[in-house]
C-alpha positions as a Python dict, from the first residue, in 0.01 Angstrom:
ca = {
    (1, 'X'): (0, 0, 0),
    (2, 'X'): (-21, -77, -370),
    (3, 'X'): (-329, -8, -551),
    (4, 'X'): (-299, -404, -630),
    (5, 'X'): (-325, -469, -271),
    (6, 'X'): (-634, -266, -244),
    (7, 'X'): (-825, -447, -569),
    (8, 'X'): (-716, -796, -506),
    (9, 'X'): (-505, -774, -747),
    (10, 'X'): (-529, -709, -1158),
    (11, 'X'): (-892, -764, -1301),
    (12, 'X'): (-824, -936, -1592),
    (13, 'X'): (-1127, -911, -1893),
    (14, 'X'): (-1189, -998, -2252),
    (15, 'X'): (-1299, -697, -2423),
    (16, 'X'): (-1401, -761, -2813),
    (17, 'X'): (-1151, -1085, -2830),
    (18, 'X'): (-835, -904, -2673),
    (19, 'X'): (-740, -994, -2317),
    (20, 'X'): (-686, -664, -2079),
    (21, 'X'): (-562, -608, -1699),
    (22, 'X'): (-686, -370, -1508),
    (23, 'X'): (-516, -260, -1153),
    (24, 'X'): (-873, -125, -1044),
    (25, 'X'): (-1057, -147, -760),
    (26, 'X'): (-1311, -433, -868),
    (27, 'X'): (-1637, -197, -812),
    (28, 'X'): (-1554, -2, -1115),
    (29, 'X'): (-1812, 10, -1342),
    (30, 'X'): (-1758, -145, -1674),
    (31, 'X'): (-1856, 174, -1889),
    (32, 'X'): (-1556, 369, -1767),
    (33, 'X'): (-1315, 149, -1823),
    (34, 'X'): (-1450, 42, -2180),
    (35, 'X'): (-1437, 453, -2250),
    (36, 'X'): (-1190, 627, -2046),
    (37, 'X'): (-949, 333, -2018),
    (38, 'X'): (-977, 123, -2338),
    (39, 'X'): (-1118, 407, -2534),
    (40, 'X'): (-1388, 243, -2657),
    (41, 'X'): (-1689, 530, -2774),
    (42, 'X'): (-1938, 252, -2872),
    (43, 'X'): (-2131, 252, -2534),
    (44, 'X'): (-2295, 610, -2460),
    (45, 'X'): (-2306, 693, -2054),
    (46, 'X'): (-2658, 801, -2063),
    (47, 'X'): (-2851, 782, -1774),
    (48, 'X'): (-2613, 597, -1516),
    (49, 'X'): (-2868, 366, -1337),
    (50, 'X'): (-2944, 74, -1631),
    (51, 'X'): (-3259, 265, -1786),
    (52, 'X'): (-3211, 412, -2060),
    (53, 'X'): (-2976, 172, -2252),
    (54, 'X'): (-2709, 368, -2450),
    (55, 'X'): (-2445, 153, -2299),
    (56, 'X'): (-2533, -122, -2347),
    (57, 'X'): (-2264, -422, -2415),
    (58, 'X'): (-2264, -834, -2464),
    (59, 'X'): (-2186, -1023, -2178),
    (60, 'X'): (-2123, -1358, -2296),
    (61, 'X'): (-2362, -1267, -2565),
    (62, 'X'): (-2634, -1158, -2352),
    (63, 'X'): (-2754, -749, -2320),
    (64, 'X'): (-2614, -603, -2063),
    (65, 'X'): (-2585, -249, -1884),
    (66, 'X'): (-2228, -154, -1853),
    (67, 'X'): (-2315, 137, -1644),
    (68, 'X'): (-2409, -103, -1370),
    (69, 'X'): (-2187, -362, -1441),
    (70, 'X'): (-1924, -382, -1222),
    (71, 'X'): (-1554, -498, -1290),
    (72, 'X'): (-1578, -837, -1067),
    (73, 'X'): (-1888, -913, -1231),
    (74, 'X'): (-1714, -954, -1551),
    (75, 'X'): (-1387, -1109, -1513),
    (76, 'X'): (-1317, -1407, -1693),
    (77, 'X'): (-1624, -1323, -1917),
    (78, 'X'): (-1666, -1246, -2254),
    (79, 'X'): (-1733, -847, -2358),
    (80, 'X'): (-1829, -697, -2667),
    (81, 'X'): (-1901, -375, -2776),
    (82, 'X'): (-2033, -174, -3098),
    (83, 'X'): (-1642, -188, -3185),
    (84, 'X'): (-1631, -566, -3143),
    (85, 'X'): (-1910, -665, -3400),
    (86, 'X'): (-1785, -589, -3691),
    (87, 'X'): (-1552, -409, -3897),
    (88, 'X'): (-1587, -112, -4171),
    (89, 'X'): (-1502, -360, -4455),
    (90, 'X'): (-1757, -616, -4327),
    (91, 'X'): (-2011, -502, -4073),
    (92, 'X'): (-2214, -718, -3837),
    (93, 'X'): (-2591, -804, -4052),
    (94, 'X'): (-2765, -593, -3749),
    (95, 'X'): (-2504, -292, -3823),
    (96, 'X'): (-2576, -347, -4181),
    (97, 'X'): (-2920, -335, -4175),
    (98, 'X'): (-2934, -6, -3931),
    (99, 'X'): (-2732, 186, -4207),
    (100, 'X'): (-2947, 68, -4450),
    (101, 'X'): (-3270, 171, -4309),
    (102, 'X'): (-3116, 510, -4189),
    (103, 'X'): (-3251, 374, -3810),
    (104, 'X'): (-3024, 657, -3641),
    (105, 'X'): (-3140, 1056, -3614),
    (106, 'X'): (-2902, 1197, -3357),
    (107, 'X'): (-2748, 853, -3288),
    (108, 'X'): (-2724, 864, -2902),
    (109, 'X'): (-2958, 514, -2871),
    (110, 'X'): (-2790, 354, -3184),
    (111, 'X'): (-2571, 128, -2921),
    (112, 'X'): (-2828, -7, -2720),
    (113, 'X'): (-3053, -14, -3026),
    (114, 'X'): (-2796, -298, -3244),
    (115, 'X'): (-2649, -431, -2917),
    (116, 'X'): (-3017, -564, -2751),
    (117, 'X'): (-3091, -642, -3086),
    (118, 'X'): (-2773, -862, -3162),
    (119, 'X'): (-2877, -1060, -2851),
    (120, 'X'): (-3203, -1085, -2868),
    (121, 'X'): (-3219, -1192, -3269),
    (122, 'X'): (-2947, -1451, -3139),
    (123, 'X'): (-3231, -1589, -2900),
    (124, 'X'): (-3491, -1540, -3130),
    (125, 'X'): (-3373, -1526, -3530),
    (126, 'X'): (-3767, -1505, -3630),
    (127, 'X'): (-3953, -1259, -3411),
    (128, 'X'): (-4261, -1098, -3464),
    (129, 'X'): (-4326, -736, -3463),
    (130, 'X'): (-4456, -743, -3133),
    (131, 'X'): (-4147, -954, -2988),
    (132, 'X'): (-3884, -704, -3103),
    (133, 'X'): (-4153, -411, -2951),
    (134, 'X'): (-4147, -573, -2646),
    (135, 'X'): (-3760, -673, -2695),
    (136, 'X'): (-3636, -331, -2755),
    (137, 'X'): (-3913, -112, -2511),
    (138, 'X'): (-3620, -83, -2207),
    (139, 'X'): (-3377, 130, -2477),
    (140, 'X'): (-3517, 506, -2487),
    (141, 'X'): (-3524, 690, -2820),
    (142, 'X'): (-3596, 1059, -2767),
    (143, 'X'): (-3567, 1132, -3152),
    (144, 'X'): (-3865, 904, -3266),
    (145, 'X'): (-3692, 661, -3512),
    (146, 'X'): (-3858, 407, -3390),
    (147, 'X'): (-4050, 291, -3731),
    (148, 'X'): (-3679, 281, -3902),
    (149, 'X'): (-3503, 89, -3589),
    (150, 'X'): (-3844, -159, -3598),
    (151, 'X'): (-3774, -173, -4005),
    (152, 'X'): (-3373, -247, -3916),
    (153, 'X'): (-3426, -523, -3712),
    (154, 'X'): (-3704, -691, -3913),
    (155, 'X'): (-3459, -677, -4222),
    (156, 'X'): (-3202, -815, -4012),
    (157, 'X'): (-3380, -1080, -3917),
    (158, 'X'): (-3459, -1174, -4289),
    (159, 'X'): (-3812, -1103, -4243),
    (160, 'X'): (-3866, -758, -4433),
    (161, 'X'): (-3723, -557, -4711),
    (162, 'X'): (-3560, -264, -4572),
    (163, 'X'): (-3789, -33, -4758),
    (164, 'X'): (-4097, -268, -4624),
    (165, 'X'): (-4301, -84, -4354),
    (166, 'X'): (-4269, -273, -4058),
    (167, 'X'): (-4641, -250, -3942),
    (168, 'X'): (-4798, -412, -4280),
    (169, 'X'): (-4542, -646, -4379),
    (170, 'X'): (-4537, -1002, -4323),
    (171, 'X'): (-4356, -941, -4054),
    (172, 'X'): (-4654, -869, -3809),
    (173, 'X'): (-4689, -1235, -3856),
    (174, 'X'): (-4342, -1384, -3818),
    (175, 'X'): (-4360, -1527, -4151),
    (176, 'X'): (-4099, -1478, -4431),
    (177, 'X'): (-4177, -1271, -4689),
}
């Protein structure tokens, strides 16, 4: 019997604007495929269970775990990953702005980190302080950047100057600077 026969046939997904097949069995879970099949680094495999956030990827824009994601739950949807933001010659604003802060120490939450925060500043393009807090407080940082990932996002959003701390600025308030 054909591995086909077994899956239902090929999965077919969108990964970062290219369409792939897969001849998997449909309860794969998203983060191997991205990494061991499509070779795509962006997404860490942290903690395996959806808590920690390292892999994190866009579904259709949204946040989403790709260590509990499972093939059937994306096909015919819409993935992107750290890869699919932006390029070296012209990097996504949230990329942009985490280089610019120097938001990463060893690096391992930087995915979750721009990936939540792509979605969430697409929901929300004016947060407060306290929103992107309360946005972000799922994605585990064990190297205590947190002031510079907080200072990122603000200046992302347009509401701080990168070298603005985050908990005096304007930006407590939502307001511009």
């Amino acid at each position: 019997m054909s591995s086909s026969a077994l899956t239902g046939g090929p999965v077919v997904l969108t990964v970062n604007g290219s369409t792939c097949s897969f001849d998997l069995p449909r309860d794969t879970r998203l983060i191997y495929v991205l990494r061991n099949d499509l070779g795509l680094n962006g997404p860490k495999f942290g903690c395996g269970l959806g808590e920690c956030g390292a892999c994190t990827v866009l579904i259709d824009g949204v946040a989403a775990r790709s260590c509990v994601v499972t093939l059937k739950t994306v096909e015919g949807r819409a993935v992107t990953t750290l890869e699919g933001l932006g390029e070296l010659t012209a990097l996504h604003p949230v990329q942009a702005a985490f280089i610019a802060a120097q938001a990463a120490q060893c690096g391992y939450c930087l995915n979750g980190m721009i990936m939540t925060t792509v979605s969430f500043l697409a929901r929300n393009p004016a947060p407060t302080l306290e929103q992107v807090r309360e946005a972000l407080r799922y994605n585990l940082c064990r190297c205590g950047t947190h002031v510079e990932i907080m200072r990122a996002v603000m200046a992302a959003a347009g509401l701080t100057a990168i070298d603005a701390d985050p908990d005096t600025s304007d930006a407590t308030s939502g307001g511009r600077r």
